[in-house]
PDB file of N, CA, C and O in Angstrom:
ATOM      1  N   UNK A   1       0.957   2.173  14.207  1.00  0.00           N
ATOM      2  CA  UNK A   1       1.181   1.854  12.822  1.00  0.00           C
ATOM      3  C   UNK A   1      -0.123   2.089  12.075  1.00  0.00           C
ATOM      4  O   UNK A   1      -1.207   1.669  12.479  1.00  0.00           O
ATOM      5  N   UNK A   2       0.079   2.891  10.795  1.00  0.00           N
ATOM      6  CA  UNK A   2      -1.113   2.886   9.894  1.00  0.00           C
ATOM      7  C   UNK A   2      -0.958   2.522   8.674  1.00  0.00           C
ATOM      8  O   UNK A   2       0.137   2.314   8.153  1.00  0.00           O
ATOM      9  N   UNK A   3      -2.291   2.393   8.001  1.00  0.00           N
ATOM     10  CA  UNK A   3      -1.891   1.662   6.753  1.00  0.00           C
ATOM     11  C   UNK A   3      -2.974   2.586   5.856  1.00  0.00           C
ATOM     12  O   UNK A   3      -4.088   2.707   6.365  1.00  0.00           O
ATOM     13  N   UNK A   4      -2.749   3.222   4.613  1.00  0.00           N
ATOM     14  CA  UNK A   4      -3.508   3.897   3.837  1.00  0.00           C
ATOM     15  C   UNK A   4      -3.170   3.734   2.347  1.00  0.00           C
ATOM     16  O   UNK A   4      -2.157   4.098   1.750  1.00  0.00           O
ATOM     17  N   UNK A   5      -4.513   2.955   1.787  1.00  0.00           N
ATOM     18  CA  UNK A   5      -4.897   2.731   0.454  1.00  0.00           C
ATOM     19  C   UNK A   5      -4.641   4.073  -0.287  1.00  0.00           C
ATOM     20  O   UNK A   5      -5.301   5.053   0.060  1.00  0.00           O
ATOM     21  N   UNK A   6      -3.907   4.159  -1.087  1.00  0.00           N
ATOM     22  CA  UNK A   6      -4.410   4.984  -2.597  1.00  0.00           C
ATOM     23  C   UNK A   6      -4.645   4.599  -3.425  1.00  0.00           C
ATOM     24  O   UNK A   6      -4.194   3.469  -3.611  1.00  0.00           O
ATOM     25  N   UNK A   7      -5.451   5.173  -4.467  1.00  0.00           N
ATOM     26  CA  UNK A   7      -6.074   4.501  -5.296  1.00  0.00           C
ATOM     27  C   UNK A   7      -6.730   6.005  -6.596  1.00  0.00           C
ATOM     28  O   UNK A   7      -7.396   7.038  -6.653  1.00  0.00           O
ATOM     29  N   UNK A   8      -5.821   4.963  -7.463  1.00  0.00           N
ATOM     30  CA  UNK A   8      -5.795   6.088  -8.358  1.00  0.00           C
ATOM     31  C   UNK A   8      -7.011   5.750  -9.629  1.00  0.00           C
ATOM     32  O   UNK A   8      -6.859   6.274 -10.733  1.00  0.00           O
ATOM     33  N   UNK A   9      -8.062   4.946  -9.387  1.00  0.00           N
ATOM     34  CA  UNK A   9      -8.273   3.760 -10.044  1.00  0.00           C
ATOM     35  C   UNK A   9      -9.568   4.883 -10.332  1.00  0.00           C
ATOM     36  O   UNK A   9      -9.896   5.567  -9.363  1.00  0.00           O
ATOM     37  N   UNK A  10     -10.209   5.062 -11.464  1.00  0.00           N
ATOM     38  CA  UNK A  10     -11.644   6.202 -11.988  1.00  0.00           C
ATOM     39  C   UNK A  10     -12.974   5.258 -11.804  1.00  0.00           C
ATOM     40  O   UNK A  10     -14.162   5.535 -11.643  1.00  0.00           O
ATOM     41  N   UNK A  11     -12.393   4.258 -11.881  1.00  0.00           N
ATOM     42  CA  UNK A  11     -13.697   3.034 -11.964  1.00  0.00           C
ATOM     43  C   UNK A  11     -14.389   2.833 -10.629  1.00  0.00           C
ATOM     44  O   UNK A  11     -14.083   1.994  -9.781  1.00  0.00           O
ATOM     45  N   UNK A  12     -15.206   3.581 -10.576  1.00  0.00           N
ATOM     46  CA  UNK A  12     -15.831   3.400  -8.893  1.00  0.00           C
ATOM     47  C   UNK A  12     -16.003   1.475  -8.571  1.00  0.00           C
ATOM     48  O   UNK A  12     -15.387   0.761  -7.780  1.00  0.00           O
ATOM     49  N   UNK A  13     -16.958   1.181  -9.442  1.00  0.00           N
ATOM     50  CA  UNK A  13     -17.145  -0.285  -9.467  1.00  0.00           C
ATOM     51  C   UNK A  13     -16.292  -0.955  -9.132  1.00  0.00           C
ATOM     52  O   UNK A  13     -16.196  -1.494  -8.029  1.00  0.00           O
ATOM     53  N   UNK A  14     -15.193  -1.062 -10.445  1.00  0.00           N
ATOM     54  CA  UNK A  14     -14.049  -1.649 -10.101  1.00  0.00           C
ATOM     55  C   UNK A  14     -13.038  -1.638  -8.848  1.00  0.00           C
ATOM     56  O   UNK A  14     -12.283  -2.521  -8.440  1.00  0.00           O
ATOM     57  N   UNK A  15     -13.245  -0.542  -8.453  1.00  0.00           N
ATOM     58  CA  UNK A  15     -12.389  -0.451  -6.949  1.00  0.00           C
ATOM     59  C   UNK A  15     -12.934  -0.797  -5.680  1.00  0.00           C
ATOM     60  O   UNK A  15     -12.400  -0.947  -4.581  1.00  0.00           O
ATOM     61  N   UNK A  16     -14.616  -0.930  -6.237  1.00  0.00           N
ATOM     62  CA  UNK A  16     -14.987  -0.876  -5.101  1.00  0.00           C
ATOM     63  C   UNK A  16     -15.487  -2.761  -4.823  1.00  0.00           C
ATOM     64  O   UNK A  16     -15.996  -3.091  -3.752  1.00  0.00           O
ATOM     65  N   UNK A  17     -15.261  -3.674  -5.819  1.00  0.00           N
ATOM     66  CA  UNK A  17     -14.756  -4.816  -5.860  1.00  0.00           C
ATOM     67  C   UNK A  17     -13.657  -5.400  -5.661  1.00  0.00           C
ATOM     68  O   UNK A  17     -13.665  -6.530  -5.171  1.00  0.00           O
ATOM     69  N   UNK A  18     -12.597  -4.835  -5.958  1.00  0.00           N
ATOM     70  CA  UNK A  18     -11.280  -4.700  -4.986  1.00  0.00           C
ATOM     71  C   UNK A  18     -11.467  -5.033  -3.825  1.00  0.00           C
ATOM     72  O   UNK A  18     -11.200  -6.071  -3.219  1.00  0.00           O
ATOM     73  N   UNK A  19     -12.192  -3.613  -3.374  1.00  0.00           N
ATOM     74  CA  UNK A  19     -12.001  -3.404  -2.060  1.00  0.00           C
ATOM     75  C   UNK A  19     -12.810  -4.864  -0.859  1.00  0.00           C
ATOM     76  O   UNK A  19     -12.340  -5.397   0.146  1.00  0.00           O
ATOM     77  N   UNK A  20     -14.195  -5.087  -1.609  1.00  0.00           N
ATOM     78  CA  UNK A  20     -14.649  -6.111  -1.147  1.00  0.00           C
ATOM     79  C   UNK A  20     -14.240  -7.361  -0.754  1.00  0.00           C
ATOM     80  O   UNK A  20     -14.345  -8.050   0.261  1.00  0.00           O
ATOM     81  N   UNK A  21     -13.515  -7.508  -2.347  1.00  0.00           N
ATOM     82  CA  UNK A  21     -12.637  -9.260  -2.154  1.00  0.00           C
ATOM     83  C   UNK A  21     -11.424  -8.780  -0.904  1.00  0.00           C
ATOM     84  O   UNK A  21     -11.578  -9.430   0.130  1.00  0.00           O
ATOM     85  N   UNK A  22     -10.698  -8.140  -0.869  1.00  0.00           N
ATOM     86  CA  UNK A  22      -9.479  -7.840  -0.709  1.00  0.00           C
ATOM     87  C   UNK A  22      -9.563  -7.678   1.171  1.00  0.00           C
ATOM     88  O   UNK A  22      -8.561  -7.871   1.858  1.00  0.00           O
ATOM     89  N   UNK A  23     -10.864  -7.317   1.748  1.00  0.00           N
ATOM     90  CA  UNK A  23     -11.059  -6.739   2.931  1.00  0.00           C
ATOM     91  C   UNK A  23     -10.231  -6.416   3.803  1.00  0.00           C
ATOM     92  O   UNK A  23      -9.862  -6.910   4.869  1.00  0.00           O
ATOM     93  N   UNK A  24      -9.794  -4.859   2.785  1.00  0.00           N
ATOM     94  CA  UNK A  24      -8.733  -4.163   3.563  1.00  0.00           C
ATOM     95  C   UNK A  24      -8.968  -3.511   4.833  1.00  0.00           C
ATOM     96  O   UNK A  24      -9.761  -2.605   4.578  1.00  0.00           O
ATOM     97  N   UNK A  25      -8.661  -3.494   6.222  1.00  0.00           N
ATOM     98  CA  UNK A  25      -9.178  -2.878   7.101  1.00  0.00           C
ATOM     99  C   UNK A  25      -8.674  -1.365   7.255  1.00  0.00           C
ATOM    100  O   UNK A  25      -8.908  -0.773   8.309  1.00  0.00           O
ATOM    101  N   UNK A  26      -8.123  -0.864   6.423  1.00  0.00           N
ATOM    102  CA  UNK A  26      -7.746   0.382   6.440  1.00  0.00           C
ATOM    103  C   UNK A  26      -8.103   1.453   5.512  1.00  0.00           C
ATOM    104  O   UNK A  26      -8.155   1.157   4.318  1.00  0.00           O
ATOM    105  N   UNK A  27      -8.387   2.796   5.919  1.00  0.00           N
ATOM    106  CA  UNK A  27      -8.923   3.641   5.030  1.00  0.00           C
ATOM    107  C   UNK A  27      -8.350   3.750   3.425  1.00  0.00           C
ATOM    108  O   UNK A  27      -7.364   3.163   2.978  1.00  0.00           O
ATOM    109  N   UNK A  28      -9.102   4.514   2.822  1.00  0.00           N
ATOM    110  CA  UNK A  28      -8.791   4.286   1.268  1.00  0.00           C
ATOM    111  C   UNK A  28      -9.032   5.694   1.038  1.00  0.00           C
ATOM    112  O   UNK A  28     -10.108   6.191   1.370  1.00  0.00           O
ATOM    113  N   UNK A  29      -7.947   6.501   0.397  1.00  0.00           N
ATOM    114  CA  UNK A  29      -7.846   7.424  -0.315  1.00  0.00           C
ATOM    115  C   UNK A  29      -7.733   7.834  -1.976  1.00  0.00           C
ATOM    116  O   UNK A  29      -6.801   7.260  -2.538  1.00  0.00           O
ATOM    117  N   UNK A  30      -8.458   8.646  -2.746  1.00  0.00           N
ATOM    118  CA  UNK A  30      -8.730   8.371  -4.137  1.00  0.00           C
ATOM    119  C   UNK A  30      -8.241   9.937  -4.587  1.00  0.00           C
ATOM    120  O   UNK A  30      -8.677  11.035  -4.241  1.00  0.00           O
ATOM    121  N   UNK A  31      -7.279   9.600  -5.398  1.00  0.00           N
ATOM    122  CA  UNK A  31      -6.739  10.951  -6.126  1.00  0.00           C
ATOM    123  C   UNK A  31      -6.664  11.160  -7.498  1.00  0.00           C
ATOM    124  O   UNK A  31      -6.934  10.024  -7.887  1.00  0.00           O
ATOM    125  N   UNK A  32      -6.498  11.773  -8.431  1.00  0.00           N
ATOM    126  CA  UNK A  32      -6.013  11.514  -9.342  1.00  0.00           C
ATOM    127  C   UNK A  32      -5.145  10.917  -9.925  1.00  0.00           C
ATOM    128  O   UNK A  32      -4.327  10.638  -9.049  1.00  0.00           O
ATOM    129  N   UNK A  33      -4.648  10.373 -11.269  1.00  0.00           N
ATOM    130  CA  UNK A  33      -3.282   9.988 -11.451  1.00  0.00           C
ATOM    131  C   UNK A  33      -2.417  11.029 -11.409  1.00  0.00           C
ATOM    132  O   UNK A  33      -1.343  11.005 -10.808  1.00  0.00           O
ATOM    133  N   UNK A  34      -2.837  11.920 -12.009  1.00  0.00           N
ATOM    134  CA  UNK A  34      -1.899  12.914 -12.516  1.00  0.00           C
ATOM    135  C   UNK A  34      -1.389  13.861 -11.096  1.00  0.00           C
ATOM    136  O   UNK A  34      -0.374  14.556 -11.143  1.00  0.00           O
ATOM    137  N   UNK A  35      -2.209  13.767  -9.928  1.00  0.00           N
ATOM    138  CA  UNK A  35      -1.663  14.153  -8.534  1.00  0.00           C
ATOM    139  C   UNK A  35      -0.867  13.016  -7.840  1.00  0.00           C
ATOM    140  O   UNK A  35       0.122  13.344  -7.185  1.00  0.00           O
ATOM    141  N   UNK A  36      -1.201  11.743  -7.924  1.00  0.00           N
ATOM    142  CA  UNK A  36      -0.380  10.880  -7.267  1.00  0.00           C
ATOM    143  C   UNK A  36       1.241  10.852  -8.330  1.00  0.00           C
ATOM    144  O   UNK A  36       2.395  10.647  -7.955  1.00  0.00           O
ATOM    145  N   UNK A  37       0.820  11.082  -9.415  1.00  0.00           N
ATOM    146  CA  UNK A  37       2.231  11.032 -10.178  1.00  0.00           C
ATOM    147  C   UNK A  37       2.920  12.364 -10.083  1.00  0.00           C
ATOM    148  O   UNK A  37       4.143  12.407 -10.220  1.00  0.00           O
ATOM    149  N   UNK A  38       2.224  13.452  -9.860  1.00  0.00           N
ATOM    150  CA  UNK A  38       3.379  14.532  -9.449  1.00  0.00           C
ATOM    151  C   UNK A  38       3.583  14.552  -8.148  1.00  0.00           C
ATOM    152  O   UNK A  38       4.770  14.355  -7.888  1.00  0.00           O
ATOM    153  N   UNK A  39       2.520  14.803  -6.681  1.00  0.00           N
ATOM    154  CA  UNK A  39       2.944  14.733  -5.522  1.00  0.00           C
ATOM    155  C   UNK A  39       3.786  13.483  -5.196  1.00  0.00           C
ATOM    156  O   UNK A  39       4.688  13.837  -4.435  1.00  0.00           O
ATOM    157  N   UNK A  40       3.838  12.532  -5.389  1.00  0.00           N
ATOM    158  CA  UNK A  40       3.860  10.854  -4.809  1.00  0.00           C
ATOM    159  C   UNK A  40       4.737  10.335  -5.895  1.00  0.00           C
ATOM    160  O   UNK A  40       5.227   9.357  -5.331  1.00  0.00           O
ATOM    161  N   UNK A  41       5.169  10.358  -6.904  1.00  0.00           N
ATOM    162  CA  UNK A  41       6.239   9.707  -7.778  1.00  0.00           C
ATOM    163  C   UNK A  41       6.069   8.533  -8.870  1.00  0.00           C
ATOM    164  O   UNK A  41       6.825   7.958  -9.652  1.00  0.00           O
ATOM    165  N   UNK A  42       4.024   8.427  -8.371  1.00  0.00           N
ATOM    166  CA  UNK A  42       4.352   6.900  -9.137  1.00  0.00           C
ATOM    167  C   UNK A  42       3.316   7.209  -9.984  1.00  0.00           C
ATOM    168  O   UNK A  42       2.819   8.324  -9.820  1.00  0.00           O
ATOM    169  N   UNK A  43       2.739   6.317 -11.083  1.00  0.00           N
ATOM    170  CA  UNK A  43       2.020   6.367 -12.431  1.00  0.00           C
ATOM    171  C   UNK A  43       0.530   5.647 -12.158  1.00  0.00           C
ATOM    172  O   UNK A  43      -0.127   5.944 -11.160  1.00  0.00           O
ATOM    173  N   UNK A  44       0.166   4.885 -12.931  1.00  0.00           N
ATOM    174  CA  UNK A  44      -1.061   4.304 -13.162  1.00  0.00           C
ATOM    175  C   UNK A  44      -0.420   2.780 -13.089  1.00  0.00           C
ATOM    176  O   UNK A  44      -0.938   2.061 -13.943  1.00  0.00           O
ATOM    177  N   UNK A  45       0.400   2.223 -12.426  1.00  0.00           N
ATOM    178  CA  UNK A  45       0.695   0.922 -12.031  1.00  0.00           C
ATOM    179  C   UNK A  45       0.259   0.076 -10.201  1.00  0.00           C
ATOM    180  O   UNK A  45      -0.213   0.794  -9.320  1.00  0.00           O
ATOM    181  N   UNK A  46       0.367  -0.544 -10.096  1.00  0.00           N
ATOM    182  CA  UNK A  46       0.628  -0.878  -8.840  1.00  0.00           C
ATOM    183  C   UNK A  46       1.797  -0.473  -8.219  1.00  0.00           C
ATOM    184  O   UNK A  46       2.904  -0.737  -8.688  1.00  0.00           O
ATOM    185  N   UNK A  47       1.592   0.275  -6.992  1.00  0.00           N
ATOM    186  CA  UNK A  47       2.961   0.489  -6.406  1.00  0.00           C
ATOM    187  C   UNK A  47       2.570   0.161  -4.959  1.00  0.00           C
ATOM    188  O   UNK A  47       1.382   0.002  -4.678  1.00  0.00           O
ATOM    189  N   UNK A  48       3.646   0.042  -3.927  1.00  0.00           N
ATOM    190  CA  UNK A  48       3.556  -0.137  -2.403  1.00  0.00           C
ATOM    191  C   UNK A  48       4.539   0.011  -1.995  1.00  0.00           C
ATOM    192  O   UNK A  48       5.553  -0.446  -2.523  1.00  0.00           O
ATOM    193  N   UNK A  49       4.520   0.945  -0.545  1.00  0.00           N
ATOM    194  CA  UNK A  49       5.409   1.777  -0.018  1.00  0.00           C
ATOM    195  C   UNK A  49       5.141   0.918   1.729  1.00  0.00           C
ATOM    196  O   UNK A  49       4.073   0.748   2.317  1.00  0.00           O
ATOM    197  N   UNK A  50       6.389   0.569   2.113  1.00  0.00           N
ATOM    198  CA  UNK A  50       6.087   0.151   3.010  1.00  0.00           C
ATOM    199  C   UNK A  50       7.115   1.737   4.132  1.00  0.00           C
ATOM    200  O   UNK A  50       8.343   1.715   4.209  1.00  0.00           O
ATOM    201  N   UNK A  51       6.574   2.458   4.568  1.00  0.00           N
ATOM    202  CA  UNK A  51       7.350   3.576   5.597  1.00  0.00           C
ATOM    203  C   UNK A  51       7.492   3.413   6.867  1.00  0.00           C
ATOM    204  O   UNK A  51       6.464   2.949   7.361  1.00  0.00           O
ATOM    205  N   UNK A  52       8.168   3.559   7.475  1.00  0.00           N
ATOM    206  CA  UNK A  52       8.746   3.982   9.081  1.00  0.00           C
ATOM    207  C   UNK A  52       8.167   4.403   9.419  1.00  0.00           C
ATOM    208  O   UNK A  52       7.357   4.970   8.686  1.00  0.00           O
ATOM    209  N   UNK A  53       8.036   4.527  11.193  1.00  0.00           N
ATOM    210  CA  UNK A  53       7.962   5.530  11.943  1.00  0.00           C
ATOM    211  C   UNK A  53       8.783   6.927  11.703  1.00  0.00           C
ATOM    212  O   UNK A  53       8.311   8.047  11.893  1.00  0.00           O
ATOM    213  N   UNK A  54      10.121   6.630  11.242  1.00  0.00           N
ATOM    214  CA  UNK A  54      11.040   8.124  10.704  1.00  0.00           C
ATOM    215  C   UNK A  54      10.196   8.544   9.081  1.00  0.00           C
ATOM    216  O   UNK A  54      10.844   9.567   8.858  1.00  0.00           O
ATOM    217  N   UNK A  55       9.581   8.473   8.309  1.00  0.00           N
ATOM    218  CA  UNK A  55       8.922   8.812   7.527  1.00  0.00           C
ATOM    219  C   UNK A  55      10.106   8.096   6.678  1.00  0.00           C
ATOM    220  O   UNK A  55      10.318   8.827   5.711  1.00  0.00           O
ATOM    221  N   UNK A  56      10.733   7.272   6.650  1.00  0.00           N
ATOM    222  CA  UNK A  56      11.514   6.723   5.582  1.00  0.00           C
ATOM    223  C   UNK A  56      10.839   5.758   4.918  1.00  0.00           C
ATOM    224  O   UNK A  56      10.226   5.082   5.745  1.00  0.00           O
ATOM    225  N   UNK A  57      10.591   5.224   3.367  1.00  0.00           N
ATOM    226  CA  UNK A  57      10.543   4.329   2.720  1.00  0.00           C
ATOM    227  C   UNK A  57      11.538   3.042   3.126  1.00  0.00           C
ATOM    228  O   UNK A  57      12.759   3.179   3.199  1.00  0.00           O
ATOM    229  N   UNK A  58      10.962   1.976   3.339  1.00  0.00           N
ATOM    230  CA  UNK A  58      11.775   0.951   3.928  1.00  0.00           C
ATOM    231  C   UNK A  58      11.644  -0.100   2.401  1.00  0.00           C
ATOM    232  O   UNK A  58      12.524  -0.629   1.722  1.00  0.00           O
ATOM    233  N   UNK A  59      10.677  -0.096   2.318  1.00  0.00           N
ATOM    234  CA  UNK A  59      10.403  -1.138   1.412  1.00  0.00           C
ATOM    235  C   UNK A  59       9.380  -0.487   0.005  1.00  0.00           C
ATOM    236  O   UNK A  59       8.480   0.336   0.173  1.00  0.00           O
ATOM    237  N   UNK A  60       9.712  -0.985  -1.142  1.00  0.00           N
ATOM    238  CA  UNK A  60       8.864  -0.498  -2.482  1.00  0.00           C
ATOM    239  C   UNK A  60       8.967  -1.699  -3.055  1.00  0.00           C
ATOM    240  O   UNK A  60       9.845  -2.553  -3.178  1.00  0.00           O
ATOM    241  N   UNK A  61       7.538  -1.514  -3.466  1.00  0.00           N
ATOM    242  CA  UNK A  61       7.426  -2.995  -4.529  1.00  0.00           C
ATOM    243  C   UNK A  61       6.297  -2.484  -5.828  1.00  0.00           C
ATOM    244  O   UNK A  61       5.077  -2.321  -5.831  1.00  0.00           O
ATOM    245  N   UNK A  62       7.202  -2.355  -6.730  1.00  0.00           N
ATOM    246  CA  UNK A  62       6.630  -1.560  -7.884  1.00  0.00           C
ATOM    247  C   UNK A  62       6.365  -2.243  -8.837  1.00  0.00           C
ATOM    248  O   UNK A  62       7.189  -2.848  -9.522  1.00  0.00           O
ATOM    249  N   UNK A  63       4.654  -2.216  -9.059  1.00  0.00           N
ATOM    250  CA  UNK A  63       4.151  -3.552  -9.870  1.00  0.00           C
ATOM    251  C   UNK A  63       3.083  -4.593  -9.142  1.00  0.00           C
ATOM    252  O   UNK A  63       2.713  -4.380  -7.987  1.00  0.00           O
ATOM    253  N   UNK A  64       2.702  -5.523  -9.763  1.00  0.00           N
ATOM    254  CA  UNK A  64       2.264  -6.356  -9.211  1.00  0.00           C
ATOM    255  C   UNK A  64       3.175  -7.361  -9.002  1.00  0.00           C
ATOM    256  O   UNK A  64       4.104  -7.610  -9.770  1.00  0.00           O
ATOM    257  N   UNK A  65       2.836  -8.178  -7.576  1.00  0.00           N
ATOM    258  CA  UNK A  65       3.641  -9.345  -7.396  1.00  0.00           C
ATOM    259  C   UNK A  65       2.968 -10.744  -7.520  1.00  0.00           C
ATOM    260  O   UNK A  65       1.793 -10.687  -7.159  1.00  0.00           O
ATOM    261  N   UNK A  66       3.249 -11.625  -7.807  1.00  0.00           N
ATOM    262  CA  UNK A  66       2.953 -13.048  -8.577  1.00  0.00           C
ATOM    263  C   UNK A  66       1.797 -13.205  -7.118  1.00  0.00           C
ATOM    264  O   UNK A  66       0.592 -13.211  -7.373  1.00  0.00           O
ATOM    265  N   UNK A  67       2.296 -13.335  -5.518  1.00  0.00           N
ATOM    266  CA  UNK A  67       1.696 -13.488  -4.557  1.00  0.00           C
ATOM    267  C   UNK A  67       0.619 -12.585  -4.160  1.00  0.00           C
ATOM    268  O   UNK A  67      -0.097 -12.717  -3.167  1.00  0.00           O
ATOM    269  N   UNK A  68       0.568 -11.489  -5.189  1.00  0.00           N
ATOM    270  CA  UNK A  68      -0.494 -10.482  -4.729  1.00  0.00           C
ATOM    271  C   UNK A  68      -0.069  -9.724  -3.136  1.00  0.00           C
ATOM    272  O   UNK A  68       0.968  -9.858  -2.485  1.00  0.00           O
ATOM    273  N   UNK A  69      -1.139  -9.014  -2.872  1.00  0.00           N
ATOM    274  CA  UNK A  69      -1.400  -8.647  -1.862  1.00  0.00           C
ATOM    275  C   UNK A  69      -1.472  -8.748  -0.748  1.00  0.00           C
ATOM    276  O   UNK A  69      -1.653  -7.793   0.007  1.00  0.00           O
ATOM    277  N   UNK A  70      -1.289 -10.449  -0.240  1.00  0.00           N
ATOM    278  CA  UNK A  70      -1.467 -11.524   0.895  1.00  0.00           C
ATOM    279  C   UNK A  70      -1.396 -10.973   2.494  1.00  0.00           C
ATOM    280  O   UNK A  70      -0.505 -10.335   3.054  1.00  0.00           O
ATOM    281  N   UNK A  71      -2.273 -11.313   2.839  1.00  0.00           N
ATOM    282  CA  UNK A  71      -1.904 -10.491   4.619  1.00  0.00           C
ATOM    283  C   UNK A  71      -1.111 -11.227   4.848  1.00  0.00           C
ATOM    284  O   UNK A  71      -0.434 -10.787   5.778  1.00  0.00           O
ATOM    285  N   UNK A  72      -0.620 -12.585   4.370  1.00  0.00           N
ATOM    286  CA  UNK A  72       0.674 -13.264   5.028  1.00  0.00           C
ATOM    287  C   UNK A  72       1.890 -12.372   4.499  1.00  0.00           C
ATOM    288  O   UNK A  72       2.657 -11.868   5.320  1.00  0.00           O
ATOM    289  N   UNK A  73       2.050 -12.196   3.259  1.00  0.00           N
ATOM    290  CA  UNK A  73       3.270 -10.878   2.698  1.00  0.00           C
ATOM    291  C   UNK A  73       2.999  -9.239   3.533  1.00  0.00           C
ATOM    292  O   UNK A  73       3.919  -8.687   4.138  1.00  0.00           O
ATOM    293  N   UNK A  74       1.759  -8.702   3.437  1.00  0.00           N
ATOM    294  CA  UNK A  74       1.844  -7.754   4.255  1.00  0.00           C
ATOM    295  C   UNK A  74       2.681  -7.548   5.412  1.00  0.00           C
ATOM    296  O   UNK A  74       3.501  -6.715   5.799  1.00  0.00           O
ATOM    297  N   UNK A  75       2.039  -8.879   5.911  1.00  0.00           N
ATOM    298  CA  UNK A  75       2.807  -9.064   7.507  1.00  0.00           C
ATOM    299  C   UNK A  75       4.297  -9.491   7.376  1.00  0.00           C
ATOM    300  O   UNK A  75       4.964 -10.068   8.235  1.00  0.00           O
ATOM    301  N   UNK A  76       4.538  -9.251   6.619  1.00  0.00           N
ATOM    302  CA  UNK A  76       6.180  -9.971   6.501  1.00  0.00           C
ATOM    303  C   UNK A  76       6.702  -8.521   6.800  1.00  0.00           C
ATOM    304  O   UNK A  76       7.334  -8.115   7.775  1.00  0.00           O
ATOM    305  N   UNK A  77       6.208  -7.779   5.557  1.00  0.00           N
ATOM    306  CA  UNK A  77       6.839  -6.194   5.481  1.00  0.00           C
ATOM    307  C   UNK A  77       6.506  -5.796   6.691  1.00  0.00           C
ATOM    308  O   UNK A  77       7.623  -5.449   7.073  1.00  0.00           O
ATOM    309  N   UNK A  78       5.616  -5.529   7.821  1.00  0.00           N
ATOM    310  CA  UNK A  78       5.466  -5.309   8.966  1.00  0.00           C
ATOM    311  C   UNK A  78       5.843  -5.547  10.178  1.00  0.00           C
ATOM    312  O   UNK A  78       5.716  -4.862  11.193  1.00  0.00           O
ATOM    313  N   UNK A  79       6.307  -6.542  10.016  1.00  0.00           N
ATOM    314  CA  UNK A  79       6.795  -7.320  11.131  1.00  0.00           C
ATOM    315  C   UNK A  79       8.492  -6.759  10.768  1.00  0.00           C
ATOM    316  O   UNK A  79       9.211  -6.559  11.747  1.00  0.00           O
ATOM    317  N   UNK A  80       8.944  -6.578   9.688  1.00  0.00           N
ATOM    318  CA  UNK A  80      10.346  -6.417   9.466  1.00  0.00           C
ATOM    319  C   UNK A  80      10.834  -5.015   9.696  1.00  0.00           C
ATOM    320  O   UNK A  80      12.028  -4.812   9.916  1.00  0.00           O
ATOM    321  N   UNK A  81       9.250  -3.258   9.616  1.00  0.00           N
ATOM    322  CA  UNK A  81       9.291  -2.292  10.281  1.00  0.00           C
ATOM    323  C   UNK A  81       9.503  -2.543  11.639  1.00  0.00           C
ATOM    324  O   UNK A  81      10.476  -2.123  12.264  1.00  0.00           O
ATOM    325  N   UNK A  82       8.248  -3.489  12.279  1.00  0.00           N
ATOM    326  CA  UNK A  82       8.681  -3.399  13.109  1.00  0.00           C
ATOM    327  C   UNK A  82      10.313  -3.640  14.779  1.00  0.00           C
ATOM    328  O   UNK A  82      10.420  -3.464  15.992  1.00  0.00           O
ATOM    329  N   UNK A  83      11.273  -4.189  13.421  1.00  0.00           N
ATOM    330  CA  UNK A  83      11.932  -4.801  14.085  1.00  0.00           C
ATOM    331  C   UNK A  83      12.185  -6.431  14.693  1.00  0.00           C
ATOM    332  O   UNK A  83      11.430  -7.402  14.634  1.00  0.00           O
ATOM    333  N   UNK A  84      13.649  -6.285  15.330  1.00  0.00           N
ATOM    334  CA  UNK A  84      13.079  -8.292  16.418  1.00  0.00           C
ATOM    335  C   UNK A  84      11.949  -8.126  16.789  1.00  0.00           C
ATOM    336  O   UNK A  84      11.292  -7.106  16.995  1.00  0.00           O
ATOM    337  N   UNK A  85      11.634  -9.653  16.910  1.00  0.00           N
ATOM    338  CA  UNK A  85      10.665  -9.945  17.759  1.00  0.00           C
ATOM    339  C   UNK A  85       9.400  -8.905  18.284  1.00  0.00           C
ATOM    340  O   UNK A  85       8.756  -8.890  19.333  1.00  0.00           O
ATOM    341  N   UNK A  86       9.343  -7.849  16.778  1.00  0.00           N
ATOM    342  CA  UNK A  86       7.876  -6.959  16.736  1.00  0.00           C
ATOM    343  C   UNK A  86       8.073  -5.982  17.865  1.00  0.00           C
ATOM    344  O   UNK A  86       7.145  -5.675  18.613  1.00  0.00           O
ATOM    345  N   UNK A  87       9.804  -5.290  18.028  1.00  0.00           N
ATOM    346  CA  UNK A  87      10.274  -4.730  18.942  1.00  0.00           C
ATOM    347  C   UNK A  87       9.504  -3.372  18.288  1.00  0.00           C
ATOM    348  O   UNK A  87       9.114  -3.250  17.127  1.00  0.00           O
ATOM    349  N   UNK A  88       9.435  -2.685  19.057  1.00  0.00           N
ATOM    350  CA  UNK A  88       8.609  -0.879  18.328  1.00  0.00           C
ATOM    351  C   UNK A  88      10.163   0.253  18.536  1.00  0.00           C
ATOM    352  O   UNK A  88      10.786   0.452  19.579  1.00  0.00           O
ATOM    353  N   UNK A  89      10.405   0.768  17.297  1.00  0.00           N
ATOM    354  CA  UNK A  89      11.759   1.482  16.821  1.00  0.00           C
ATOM    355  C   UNK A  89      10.962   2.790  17.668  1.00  0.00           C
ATOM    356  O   UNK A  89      11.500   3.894  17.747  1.00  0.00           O
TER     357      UNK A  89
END
């Protein structure tokens, strides 16, 4: 399982305070908007794509959510790729 930041965000600073509070353990990729909104579908909002092993979108949560980011919510969406009891599909 991998997990990869995009980040469409111009503000080096600002993202890179994000990144600090937030201590994401996974790489971070930085594109444009205007490439993440034509390759990738989404705008200058918060978006999150939770995908499969089959390259399917399982889960989207478009926006910010009241709970934020939480490794306890992460792990919800993860644990629910992964199946029962964190079975591997």
């Amino acid at each position: 399982m991998a997990f990869l930041l995009v980040s469409i965000d111009e503000d080096d600073k600002r993202l890179q305070r994000y990144l600090n509070e937030m201590k994401f353990p996974f790489p971070v990729a930085r594109v444009k908007a205007e490439t993440a909104e034509q390759v990738m579908g989404f705008d200058n909002i918060p978006a999150t794509f939770y995908v499969d092993r089959g390259d399917i979108v399982r889960y989207y949560v478009n926006g910010s959510e009241p709970h934020g980011d939480s490794p306890t919510r992460v792990s919800w969406f993860v644990d629910q790729l992964k199946g029962p009891a964190g079975a591997r599909r």
